[in-house]
C-alpha positions in Angstrom: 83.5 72.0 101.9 81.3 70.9 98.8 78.4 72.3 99.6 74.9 72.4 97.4 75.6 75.5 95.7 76.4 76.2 92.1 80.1 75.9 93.0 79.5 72.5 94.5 77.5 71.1 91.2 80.4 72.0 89.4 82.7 69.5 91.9 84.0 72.8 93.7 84.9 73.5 97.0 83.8 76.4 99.1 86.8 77.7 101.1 86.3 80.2 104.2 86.5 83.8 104.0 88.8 86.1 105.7 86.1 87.5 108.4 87.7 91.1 109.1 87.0 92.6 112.9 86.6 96.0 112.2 84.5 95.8 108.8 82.2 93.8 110.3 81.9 96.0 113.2 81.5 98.7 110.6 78.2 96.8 109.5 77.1 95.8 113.0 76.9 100.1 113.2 74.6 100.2 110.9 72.3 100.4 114.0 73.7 103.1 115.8 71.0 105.1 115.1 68.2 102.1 115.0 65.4 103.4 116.0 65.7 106.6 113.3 63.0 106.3 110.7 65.3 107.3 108.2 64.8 105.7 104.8 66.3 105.6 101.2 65.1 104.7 97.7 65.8 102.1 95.2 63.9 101.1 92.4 62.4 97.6 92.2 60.6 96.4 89.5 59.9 99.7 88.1 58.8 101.7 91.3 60.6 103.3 93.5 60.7 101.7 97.3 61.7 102.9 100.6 64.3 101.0 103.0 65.1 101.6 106.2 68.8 103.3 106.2 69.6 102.1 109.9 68.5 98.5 110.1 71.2 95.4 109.4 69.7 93.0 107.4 70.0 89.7 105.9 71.1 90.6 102.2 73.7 93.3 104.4 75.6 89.7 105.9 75.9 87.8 102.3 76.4 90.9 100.6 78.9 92.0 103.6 80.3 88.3 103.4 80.8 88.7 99.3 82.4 91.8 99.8 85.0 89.8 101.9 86.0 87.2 99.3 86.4 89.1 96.8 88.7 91.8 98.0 92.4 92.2 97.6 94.7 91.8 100.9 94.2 95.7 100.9 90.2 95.5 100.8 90.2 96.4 96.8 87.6 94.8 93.9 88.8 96.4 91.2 87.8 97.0 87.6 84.4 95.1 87.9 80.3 95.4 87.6 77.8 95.2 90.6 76.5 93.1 88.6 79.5 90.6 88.3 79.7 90.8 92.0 76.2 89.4 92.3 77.3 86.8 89.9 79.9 86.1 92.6 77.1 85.8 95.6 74.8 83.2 94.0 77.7 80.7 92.8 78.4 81.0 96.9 74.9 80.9 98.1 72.9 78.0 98.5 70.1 80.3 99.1 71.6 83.7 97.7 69.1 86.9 98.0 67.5 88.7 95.2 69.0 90.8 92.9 66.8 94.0 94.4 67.9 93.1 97.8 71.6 93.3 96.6 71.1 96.9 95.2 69.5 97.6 98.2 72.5 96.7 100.2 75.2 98.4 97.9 73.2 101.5 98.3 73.1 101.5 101.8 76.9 100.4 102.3 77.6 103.5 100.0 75.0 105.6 102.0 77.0 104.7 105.3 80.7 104.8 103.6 81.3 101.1 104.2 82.2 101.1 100.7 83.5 103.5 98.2 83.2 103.0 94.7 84.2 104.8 92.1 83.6 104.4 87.8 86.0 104.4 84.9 85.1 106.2 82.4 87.4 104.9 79.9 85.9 101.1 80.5 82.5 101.5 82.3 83.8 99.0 85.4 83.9 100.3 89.1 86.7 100.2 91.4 85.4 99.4 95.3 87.4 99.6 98.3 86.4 98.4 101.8 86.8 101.2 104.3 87.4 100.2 107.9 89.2 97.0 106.4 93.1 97.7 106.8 94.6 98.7 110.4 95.5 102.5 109.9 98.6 102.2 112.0 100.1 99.0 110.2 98.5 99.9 106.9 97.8 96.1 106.5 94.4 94.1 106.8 93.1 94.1 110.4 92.7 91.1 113.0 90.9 88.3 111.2 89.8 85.2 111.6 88.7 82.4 108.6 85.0 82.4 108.3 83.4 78.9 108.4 81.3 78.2 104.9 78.6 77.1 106.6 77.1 81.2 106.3 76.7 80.1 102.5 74.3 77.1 103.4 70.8 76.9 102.8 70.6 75.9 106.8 72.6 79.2 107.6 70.4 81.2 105.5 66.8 79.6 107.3 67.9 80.9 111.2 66.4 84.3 112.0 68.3 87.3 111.6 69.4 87.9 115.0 70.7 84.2 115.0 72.9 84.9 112.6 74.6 88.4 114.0 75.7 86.6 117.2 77.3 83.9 115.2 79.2 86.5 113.1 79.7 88.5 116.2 80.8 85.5 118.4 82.4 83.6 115.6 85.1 86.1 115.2 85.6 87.1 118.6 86.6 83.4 119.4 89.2 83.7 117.1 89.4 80.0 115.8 89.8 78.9 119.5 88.3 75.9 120.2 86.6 75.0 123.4 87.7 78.8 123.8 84.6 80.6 125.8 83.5 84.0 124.9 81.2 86.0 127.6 78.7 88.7 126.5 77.2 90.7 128.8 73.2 91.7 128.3 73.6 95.2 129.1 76.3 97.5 128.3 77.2 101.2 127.6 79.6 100.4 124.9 79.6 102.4 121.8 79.8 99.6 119.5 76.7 98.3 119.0 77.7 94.2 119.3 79.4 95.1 122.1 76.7 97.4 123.5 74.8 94.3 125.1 73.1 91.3 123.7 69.7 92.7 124.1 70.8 95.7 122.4 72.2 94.1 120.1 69.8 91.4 119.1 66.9 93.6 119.4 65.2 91.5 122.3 64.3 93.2 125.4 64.0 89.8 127.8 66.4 87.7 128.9 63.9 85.3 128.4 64.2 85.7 125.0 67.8 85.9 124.7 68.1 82.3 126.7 65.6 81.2 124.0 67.7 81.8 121.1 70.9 80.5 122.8 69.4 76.9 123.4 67.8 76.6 119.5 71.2 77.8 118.7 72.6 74.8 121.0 70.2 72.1 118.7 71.6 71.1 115.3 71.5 73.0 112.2 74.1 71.8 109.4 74.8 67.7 109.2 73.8 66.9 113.0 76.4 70.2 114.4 74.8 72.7 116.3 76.5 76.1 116.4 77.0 76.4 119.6 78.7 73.7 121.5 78.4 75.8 124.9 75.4 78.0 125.4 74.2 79.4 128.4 73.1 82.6 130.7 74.8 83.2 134.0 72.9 85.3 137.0 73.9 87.7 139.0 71.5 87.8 142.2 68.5 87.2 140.5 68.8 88.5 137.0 70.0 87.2 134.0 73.7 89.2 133.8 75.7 87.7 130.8 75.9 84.9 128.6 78.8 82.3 128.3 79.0 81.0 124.3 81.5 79.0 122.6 80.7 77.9 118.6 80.9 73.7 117.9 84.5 73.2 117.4 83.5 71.5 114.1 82.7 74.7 112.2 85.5 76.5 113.5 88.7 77.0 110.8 91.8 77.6 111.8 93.7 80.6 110.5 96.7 79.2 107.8 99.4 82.0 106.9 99.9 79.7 103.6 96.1 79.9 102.5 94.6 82.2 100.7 91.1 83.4 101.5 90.7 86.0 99.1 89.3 84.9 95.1 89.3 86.9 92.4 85.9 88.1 89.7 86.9 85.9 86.6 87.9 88.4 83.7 85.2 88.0 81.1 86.5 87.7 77.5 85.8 90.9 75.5 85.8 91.6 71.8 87.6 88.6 71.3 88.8 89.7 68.2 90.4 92.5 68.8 92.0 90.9 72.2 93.5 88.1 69.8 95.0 90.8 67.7 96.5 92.4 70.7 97.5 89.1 72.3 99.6 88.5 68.9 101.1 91.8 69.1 102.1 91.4 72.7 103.8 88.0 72.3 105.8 89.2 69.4 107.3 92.1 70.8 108.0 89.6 73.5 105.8 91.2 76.5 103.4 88.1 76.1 103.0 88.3 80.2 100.9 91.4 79.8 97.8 89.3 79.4 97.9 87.5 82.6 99.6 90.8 84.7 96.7 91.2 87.7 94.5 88.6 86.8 94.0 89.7 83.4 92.2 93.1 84.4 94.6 95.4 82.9 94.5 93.6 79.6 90.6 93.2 79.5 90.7 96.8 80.1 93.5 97.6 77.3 90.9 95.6 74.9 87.9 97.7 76.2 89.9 101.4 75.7 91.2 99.8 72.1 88.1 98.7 70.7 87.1 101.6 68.6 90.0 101.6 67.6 91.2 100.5 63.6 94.5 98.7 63.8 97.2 100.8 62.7 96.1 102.6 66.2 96.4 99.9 68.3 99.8 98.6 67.0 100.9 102.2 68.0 99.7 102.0 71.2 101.1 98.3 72.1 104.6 99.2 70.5 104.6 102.6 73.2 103.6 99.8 75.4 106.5 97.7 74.5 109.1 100.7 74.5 108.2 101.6 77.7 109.1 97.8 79.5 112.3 98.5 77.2 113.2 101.5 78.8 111.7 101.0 82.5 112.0 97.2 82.8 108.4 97.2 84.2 104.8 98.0 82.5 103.6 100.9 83.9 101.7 101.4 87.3 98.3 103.0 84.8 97.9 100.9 82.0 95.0 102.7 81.0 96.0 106.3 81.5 99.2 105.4 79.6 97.5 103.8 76.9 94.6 106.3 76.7 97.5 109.3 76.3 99.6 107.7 73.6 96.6 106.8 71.5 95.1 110.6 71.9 98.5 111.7 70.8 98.9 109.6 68.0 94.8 110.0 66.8 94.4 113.7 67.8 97.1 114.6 65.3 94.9 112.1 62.8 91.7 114.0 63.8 92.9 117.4 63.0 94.5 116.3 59.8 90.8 114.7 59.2 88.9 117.7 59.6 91.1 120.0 57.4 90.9 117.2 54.2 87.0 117.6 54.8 87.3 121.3 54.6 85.6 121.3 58.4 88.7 122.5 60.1 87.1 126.5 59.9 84.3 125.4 61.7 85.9 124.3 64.8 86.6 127.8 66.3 86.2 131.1 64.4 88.7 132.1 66.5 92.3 132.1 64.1 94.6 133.6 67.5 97.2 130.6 67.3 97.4 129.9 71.1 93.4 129.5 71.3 93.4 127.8 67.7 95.6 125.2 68.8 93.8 124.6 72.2 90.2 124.3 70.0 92.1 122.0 68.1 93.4 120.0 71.3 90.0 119.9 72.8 87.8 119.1 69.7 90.2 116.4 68.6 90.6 114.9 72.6 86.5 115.1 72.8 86.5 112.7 69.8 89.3 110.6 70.4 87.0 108.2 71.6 85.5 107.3 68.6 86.8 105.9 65.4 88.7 107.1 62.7 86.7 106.0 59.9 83.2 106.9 62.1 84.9 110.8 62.5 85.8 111.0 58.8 82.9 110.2 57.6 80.4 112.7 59.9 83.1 115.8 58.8 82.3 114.6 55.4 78.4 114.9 55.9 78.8 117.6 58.1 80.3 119.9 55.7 77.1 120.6 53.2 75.0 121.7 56.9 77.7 123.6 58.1 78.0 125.7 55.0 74.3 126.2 54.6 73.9 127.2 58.7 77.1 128.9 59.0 78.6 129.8 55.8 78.8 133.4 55.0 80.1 135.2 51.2 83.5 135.7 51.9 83.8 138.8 49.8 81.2 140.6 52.1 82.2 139.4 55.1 85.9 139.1 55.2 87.6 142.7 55.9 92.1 144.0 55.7 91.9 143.4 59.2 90.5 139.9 59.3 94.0 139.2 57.6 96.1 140.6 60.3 97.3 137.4 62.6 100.3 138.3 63.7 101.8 141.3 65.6 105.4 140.7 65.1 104.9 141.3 61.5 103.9 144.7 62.2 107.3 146.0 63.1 108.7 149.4 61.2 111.8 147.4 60.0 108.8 145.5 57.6 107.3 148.3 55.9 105.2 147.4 53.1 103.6 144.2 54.6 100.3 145.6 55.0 100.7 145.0 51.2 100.7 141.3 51.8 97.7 141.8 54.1 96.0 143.5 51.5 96.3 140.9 48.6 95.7 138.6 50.3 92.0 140.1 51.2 92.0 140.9 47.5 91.9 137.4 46.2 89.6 135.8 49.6 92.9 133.7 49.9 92.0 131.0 52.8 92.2 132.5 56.1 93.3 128.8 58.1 96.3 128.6 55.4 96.9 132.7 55.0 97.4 132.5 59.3 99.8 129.6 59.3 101.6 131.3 56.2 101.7 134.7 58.8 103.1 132.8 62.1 105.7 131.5 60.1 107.0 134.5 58.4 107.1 136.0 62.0 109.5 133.5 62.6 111.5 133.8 59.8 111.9 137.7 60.2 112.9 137.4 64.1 115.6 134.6 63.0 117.5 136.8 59.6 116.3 139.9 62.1 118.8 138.4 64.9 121.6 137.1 62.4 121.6 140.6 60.8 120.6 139.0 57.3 117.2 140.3 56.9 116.2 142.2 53.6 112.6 143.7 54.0 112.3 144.1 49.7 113.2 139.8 49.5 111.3 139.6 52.1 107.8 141.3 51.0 108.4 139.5 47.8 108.5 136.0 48.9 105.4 136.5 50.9 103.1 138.2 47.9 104.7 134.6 45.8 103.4 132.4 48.3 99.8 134.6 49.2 99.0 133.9 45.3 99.6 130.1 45.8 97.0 129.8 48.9 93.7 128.3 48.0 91.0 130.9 47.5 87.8 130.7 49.5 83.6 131.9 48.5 82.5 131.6 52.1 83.8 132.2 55.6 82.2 130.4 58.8 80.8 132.6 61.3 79.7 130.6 64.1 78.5 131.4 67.8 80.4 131.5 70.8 79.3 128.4 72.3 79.2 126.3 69.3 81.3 122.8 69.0 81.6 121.0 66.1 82.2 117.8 68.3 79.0 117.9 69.9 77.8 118.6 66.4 79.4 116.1 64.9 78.3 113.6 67.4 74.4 114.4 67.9 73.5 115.0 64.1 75.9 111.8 62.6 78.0 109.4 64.8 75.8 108.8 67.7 73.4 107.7 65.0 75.9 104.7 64.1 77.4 104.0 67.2 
């Protein structure tokens, strides 16, 4: 259908959307617990405002109806805004509802676990998935039926509420049918609520009333069709028992295994010159199909973790990309998660190396113990991995002249023999005479980062000529007091608290302040 919606000025067609029994009976039980007060808050225009938590409304159908098209066969949106959704809704709607009274839906689909949705934190976009959408015991999408476009009409949007649940309701439970007749009783004890009666379920407590909205429903609404083509209540004795519908045949679709209900959030183009770059890279290392794998989501979001990144980084990370399709003949399942752990590799090695050329490396943990060195290192060079190189180098640069003035102590009153001792392997009898080396080393301040490394690595040496039955303590002790005279030679020595992290340091006093 071309209808008058922004779709339609554009020479589009609306198609129908895969109506799914038991999400919309998931919405319908919204009203379980109708006549509880309970409320929730959103904020509109500034102020917060209550809205009843129990009560289906009209912004619940289109946004219910939305929700529909754009989910996977497997009741996914993925990698998207709320925003973007909304987008979505008033290209369908002739008559779409506000953006407040979106929000306020979303919240209460959350609030009731229709939906689940859940951020990225490396791009900033949601993932949503539809609960009560798939049959648990097939593990495929349940009984459905394709929904008629007329619910995106202007003349859909202008019947009353109840109006429109016993289309929905009846719509689907007719199947596609036609001339098929579907009969509702007024009362019932059933625990779903459409089910539980039409008087229940409509909110209208006469007959009288219910026969009422039958026969406006039986007078046209869209282009001369009515929605009901058959329309009536049936007695039992003297009361009203049930009602007998069928929907006009005209606005009834019938269910194609070949067409595709479902559409798909356009991908919007980000930092288009970066994706370029990547787009080059990918078509000359010949995985070119990348940028169109699932509608372009996985690249859009490759762009968005790559950003802040300068190019020698992100040729890295698309060559990793490209070795792995050599070696598994496939991308793999997590673009992100791959790509954000070969770039931390390859930068966290770049960040460390960073901070020792600034001469900041001593201020990232005062602790020298190798093992919990090397996991300050990890941690302070993962926490910034999200920023860029040039941003990082630049703040340790800055940094350096603060940290000395709040943290720098003289190193000749501060540093004691001990603070020299790194390494207890080194203290073995066969090495007498290396508390020599210790010593020295304190004499001349000699750098306590470098003296450590220098330390570890003699501990290795003596356990290997140890082993082989080479070692000769005199060479040995010589070699090291050579190589303690070469180490730098330092005036001050951090001493830092506890909790202190020269990330968070780094961030708040200088790159936050040019991000």
């Amino acid at each position: 259908m071309i209808l008058k919606n922004k779709m339609g000025l554009k020479g589009q067609e609306t198609k129908p959307v895969a109506l799914v029994r038991s999400f919309l009976n998931s919405i319908f039980d919204i009203e379980k617990s109708y006549g509880c007060k309970e409320t929730y808050t959103i904020i509109e225009n500034g102020k917060p405002k209550e809205h009843l938590l129990h009560h289906v409304t009209n912004a619940d159908l289109q946004l219910a109806t939305i929700l529909l098209k754009f989910s996977n066969t497997k009741g996914e949106i993925y990698q998207t805004k709320p925003h973007s959704i909304y987008s979505m809704l008033i290209e369908y709607y002739e008559k779409p509802i506000s953006l407040s009274q979106f929000y306020s839906s979303m919240k209460k689909f959350k609030l009731h676990a229709i939906i689940e949705e859940i951020k990225n934190e490396h791009t900033g976009l949601y993932n949503y998935k539809l609960n009560h959408f798939l049959n648990t015991e097939k593990n495929k999408i349940d009984f459905y039926v394709p929904l008629s476009p007329i619910v995106f009409t202007k003349a859909f949007y202008e019947l009353s509420l109840p109006k429109k649940k016993l289309f929905y309701s009846v719509y689907l439970q007719q199947g596609g049918e036609k001339g098929k007749e579907i009969q509702r009783n007024l009362y019932s004890n059933k625990d779903s609520v459409q089910f539980s009666g039409l008087c229940n379920f409509l909110h209208r407590k006469d007959p009288y009333l219910i026969r009422k909205l039958l026969e406006e429903m039986s007078e046209p609404v869209y282009n001369g069709i009515p929605i009901f083509e058959k329309a009536k209540l049936v007695k039992e004795g003297k009361a009203y028992h049930k009602a007998i519908i069928s929907i006009h045949p005209d606005l009834l679709v019938q269910k194609s295994e070949d067409t595709e209900y479902n559409d798909r959030i356009p991908v919007p183009v980000v930092y288009r010159r970066k994706a370029n770059f990547i787009k080059k890279l990918l078509e000359g290392w010949g995985i070119s199909e990348f940028v169109s794998l699932h509608d372009g989501y996985d690249f859009a979001n490759l762009v968005r973790i790559l950003k802040n990144y300068g190019y020698k980084v992100i040729r890295y990370a698309v060559y990793q990309l490209k070795k792995f399709v050599d070696d598994h003949v496939r991308f793999p399942g997590n673009v992100v998660e791959f790509i954000l752990k070969e770039v931390r590799n390859k930068t966290q090695a770049v960040i460390v190396d960073i901070a020792v050329k600034t001469k900041v490396a001593d201020y990232i943990n005062p602790e020298l113990n190798k093992t919990k060195r090397k996991y300050r290192e990890w941690e302070f060079s993962s926490n910034l991995s999200y920023y860029g190189v040039k941003a990082i180098e630049s703040s340790c640069k800055a940094a350096l002249p603060l940290l000395k003035e709040k943290f720098g102590k003289p190193a000749k009153a501060h540093l004691k023999v001990n603070d020299y001792t790194f390494d207890i392997r080194l203290n073995d009898k066969d090495i007498y005479g290396f508390e020599l080396v210790r010593q020295t080393a304190h004499r001349y301040l000699k750098d306590l980062r470098t003296y450590s490394e220098l330390e570890y690595e003699a501990a290795e040496r003596y356990i290997e000529q140890k082993n082989r039955g080479g070692f000769k303590q005199k060479t040995f002790i010589k070699e090291m007091l050579e190589q303690v005279h070469k180490l730098p030679s330092i005036e001050i020595v951090p001493v830092i608290p506890e909790d202190f992290k020269l990330e968070d340091f780094l961030v708040q006093n200088f790159i936050a302040k040019t991000q």
